[in-house]
C-alpha positions in Angstrom: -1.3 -28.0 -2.6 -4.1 -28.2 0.5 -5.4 -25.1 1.5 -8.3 -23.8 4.1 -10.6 -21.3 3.8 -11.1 -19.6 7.2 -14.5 -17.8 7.8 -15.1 -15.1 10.1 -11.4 -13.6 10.9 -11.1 -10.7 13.5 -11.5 -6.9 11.3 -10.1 -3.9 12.3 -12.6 -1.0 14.1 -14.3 0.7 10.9 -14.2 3.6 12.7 -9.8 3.3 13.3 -10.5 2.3 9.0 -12.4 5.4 8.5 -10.0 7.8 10.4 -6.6 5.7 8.1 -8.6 6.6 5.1 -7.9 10.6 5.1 -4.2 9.5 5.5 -2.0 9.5 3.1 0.1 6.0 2.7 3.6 8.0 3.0 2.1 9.9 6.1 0.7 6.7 7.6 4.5 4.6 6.6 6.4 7.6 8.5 4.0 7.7 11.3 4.4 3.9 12.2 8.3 4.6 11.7 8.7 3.8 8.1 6.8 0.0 8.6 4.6 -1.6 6.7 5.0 -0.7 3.1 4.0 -3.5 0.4 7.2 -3.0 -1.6 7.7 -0.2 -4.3 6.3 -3.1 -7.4 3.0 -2.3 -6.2 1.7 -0.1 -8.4 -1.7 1.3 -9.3 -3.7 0.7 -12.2 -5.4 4.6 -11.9 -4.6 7.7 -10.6 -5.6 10.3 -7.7 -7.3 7.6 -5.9 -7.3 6.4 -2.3 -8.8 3.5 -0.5 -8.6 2.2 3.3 -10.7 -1.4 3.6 -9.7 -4.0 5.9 -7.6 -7.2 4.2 -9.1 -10.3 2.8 -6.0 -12.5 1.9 -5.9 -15.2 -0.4 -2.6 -17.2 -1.3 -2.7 -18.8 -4.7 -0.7 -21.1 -6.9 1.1 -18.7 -9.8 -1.1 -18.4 -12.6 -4.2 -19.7 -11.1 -7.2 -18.2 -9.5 -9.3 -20.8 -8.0 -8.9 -19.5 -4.6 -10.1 -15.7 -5.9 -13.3 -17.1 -6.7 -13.5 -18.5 -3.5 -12.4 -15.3 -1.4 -15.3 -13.3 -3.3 -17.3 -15.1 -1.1 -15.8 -14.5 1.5 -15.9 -10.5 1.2 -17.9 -7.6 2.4 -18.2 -4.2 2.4 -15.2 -2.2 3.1 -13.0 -5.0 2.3 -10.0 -5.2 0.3 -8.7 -7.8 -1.4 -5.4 -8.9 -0.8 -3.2 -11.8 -3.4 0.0 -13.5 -2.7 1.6 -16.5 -5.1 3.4 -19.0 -3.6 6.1 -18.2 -6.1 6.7 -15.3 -8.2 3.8 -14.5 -10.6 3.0 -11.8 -13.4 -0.4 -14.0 -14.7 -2.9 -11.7 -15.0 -4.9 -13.5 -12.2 -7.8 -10.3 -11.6 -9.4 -8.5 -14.1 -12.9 -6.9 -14.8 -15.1 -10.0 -14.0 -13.6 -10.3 -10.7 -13.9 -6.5 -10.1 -18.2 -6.6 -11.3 -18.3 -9.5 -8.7 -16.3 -7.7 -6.0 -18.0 -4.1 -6.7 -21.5 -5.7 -5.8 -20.3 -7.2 -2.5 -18.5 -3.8 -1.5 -15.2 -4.0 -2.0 -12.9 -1.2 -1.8 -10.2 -2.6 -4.5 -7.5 -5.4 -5.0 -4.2 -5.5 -4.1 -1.8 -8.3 -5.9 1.5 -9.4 -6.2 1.1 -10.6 -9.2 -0.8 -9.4 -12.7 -4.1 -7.8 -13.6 -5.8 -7.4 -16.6 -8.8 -5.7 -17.7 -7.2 -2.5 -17.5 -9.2 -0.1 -19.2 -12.2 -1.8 -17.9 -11.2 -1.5 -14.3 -10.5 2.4 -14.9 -13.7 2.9 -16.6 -15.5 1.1 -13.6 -13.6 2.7 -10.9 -12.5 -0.5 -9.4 -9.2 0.6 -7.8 -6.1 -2.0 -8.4 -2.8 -2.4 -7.2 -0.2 -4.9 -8.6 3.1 -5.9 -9.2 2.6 -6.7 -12.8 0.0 -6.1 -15.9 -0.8 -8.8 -18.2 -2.9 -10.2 -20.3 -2.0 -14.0 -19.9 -4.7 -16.0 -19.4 -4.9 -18.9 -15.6 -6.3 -21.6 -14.8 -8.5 -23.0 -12.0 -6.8 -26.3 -11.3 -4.9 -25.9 -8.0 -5.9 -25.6 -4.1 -4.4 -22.4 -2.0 -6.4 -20.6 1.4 -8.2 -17.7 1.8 -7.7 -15.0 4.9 -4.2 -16.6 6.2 -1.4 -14.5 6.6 0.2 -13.9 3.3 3.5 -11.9 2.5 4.1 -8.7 0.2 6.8 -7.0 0.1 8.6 -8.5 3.0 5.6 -7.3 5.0 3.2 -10.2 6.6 -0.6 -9.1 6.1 -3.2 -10.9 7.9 -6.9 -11.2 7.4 -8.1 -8.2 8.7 -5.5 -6.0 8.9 -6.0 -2.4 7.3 -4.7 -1.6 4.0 -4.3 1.8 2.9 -3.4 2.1 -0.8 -3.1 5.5 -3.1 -0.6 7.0 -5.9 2.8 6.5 -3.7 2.0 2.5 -3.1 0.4 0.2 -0.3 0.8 0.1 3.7 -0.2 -2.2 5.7 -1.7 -1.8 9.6 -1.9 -3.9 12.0 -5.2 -4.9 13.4 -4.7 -4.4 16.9 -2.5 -0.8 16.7 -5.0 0.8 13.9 -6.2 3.1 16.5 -2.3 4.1 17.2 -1.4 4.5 13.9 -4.4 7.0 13.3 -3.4 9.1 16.0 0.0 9.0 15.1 -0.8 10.2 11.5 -2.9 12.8 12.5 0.0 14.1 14.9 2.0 13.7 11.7 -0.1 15.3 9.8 -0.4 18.1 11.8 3.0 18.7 12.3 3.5 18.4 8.6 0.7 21.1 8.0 2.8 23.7 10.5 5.8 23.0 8.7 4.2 23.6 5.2 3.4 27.2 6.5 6.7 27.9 8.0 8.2 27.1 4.2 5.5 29.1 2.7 6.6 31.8 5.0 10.4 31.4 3.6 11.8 29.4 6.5 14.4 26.8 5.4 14.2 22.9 6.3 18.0 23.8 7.0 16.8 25.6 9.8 13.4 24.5 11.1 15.2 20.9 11.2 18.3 21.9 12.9 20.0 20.2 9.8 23.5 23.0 10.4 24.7 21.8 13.0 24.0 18.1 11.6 26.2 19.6 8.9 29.4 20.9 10.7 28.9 17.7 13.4 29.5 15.5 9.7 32.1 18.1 8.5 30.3 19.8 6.1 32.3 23.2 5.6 30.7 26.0 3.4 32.7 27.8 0.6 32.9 30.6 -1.7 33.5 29.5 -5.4 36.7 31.6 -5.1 38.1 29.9 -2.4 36.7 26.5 -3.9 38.8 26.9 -6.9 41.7 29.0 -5.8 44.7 28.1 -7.2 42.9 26.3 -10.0 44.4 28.1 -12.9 48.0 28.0 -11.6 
């Protein structure tokens, strides 16, 4: 398979990175209305942890990681990388070597469709990991794939770049050019969200502070007492 290694892609404003980074991945999906989630696979190897970093992508042949060794090179700081097969994989491709290499060049964490390994290691380091399998089966480093081309998670395209925002409820994906949009619109959310969280501590209902009765009796939703419910039951 031929491949390219592309050098020097366009990188979200770290500033737009910084501001995604206090955002929770549910708050930022919602915000962007309900886009850009990697797929519910995606899950993390730790817990209570949270990274924003722009994407370094790298599509690979399933179960082999030639082209991870060549995206290390190709990351810096605030980066995250980003692996895609080109068919289904659950190889443990990434594990703690990768992660020591990664960690000195100032990588936030991985994100992969396919397998990790390493586990304990990677907790114990606090490298953060994402993927859609964990295994210990070994790869090779036979085959030729590209580094920072779009690649696709999850039904979702991500391109070198773009932001990724990762953390206990899965992965989004931004868009380069609207990562300033989308951080407004989760702090709006956010906002909002905060009010609402004091109106419920306060004993309103969502019932009510979401107009949900009248979405109720518009879908012919009738209220009834258990008596009336099961009147005639016994006859």
């Amino acid at each position: 398979m031929p491949g390219v290694i592309v050098t020097g892609p366009p990188r979200a404003e770290a500033e737009d990175v910084e501001e995604l980074s206090g955002y929770g991945v549910a708050t930022i999906h919602e915000a962007m209305g309900r886009t850009g989630l990697l797929g519910h696979e995606l899950r993390p190897n730790q817990r209570d942890t949270r990274i924003a970093g722009t994407a370094v992508t790298v599509l690979s042949w399933p179960g082999d990681n030639l082209m991870i060794h060549a995206a290390v090179e190709q990351c810096g700081e605030g980066d995250v990388l980003v692996v895609a097969t080109t068919s289904p994989s659950t190889d443990g491709m990434f594990g703690e070597l990768f992660a020591t290499a990664l960690r000195q060049r100032g990588v936030r964490g991985v994100v992969t469709a396919a397998g990790i390994r390493d586990t304990a290691e990677l907790r114990a380091m606090g490298f953060p990991a994402w993927s859609a399998a964990v295994s210990a089966q070994g790869t090779v480093k036979a085959t030729g794939g590209s580094v920072n081309v779009p690649v696709v998670i999850g039904g979702r395209t991500v391109r070198p770049g773009d932001v990724i925002v990762a953390d206990d409820d899965g992965v989004v994906v931004v868009p380069r050019e609207t990562a300033r949009d989308a951080a407004d619109r989760s702090r709006a959310r956010q906002e909002k969200e905060s009010a609402t969280r004091a109106a419920f501590l306060e004993g309103q209902l969502g019932l009510d502070r979401y107009g949900l009765r009248e979405t109720l009796r518009r879908l012919g939703v009738e209220y009834r007492t258990y008596e009336e419910e099961h009147a005639g039951a016994g006859s």
